[in-house]
C-alpha positions as CSV (number, residue, x, y, z in Angstrom):
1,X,80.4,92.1,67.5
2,X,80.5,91.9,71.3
3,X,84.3,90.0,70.8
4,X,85.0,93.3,68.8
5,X,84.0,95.8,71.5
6,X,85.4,94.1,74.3
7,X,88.6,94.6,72.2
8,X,88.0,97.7,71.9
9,X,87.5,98.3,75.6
10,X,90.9,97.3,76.0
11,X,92.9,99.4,73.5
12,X,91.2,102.4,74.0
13,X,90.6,102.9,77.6
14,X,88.2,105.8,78.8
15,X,90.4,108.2,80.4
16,X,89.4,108.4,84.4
17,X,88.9,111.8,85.8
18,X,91.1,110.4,89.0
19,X,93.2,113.1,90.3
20,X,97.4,111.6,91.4
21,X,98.2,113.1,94.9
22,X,101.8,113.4,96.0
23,X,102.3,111.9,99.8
24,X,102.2,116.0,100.6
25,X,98.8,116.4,98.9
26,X,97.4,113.7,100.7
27,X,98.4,114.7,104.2
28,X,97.1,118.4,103.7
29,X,94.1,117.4,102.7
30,X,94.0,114.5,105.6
31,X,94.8,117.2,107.8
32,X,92.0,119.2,106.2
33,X,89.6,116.5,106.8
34,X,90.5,115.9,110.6
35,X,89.9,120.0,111.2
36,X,87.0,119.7,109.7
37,X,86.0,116.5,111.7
38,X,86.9,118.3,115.1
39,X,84.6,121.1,114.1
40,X,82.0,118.9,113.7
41,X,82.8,116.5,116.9
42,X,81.5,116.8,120.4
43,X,82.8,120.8,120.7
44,X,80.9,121.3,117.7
45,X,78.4,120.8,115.6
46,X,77.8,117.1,117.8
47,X,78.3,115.3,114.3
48,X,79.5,112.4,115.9
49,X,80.9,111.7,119.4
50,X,83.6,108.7,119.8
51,X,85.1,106.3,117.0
52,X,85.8,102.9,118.2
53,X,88.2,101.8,115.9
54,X,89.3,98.2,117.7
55,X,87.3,96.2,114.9
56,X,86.5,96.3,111.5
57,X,84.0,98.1,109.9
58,X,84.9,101.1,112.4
59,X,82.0,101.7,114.7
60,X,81.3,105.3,114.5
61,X,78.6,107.2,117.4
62,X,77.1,109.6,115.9
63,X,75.3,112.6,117.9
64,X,72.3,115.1,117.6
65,X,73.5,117.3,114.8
66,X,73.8,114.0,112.8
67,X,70.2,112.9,113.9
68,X,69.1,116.0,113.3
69,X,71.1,116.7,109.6
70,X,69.5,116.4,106.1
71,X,70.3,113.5,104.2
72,X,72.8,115.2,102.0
73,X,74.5,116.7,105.3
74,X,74.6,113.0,106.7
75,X,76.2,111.8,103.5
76,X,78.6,114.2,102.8
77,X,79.7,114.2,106.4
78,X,79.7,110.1,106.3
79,X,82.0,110.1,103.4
80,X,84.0,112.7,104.7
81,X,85.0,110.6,107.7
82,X,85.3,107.1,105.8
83,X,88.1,109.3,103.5
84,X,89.7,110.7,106.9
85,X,89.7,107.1,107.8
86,X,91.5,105.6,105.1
87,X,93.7,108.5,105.0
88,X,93.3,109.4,101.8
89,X,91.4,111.5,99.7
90,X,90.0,108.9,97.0
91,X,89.9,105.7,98.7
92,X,87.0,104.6,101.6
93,X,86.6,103.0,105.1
94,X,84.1,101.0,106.2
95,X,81.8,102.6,108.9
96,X,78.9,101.2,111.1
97,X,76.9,103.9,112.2
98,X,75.3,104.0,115.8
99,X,73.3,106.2,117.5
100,X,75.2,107.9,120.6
101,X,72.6,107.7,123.1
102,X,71.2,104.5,122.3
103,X,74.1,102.5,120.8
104,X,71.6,101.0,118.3
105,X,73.3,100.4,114.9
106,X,71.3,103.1,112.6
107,X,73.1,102.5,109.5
108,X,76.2,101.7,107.2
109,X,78.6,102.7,104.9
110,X,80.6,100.3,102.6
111,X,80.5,98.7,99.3
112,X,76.8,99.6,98.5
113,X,77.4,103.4,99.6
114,X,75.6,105.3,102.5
115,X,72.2,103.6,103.7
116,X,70.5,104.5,106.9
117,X,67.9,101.6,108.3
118,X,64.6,102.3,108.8
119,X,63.5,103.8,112.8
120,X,62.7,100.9,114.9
């Protein structure tokens, strides 16, 4: 039975709802994503404030209007960078997130998804 469905698996594949960008595509919606980054950088909304992008995973200071945010807000705004980062609208960066006025490591974004750590 389980033989059986594993072959099944593999002849009939479930169709993913994965969108195919041209190189175009991608860059508008890159370019899309840095605008929208700016708007929310350290003239803006103070989302975040610097990038240090020397290492790997890319250390990201984030500001008050991130502190501040709802969760959702800090999510979608997370993802929307990590995208930015990888320069492409499907695919993910790895991010550390620190606080800017502390420069304590307040949470992550990778594998497992957004997490924020508990205060201190």
């Amino acid at each position: 039975m389980i033989a059986l469905f594993l072959a099944s698996a593999f002849l009939f594949p479930v169709s993913a709802d994965s969108q195919v960008f041209s190189f175009k595509e991608i860059e508008a919606k890159v370019r899309e994503f840095r605008t929208l980054l700016d708007q929310a950088g350290s003239n803006g909304t103070r989302f975040w404030t610097r990038l240090d992008s020397s290492k790997r995973p890319h250390k990201l200071y984030v500001g008050d209007g991130f502190i501040n945010a709802d969760d959702e807000a800090k999510e979608n705004f997370i993802e929307l960078f990590s995208r930015f980062l990888a320069g492409h609208p499907e695919k993910n960066m790895l991010i550390d997130i620190y606080d800017a006025s502390t420069s304590n490591l307040i949470g992550e974004y990778g594998f497992g998804g957004f997490r924020l750590f508990p205060p201190k």
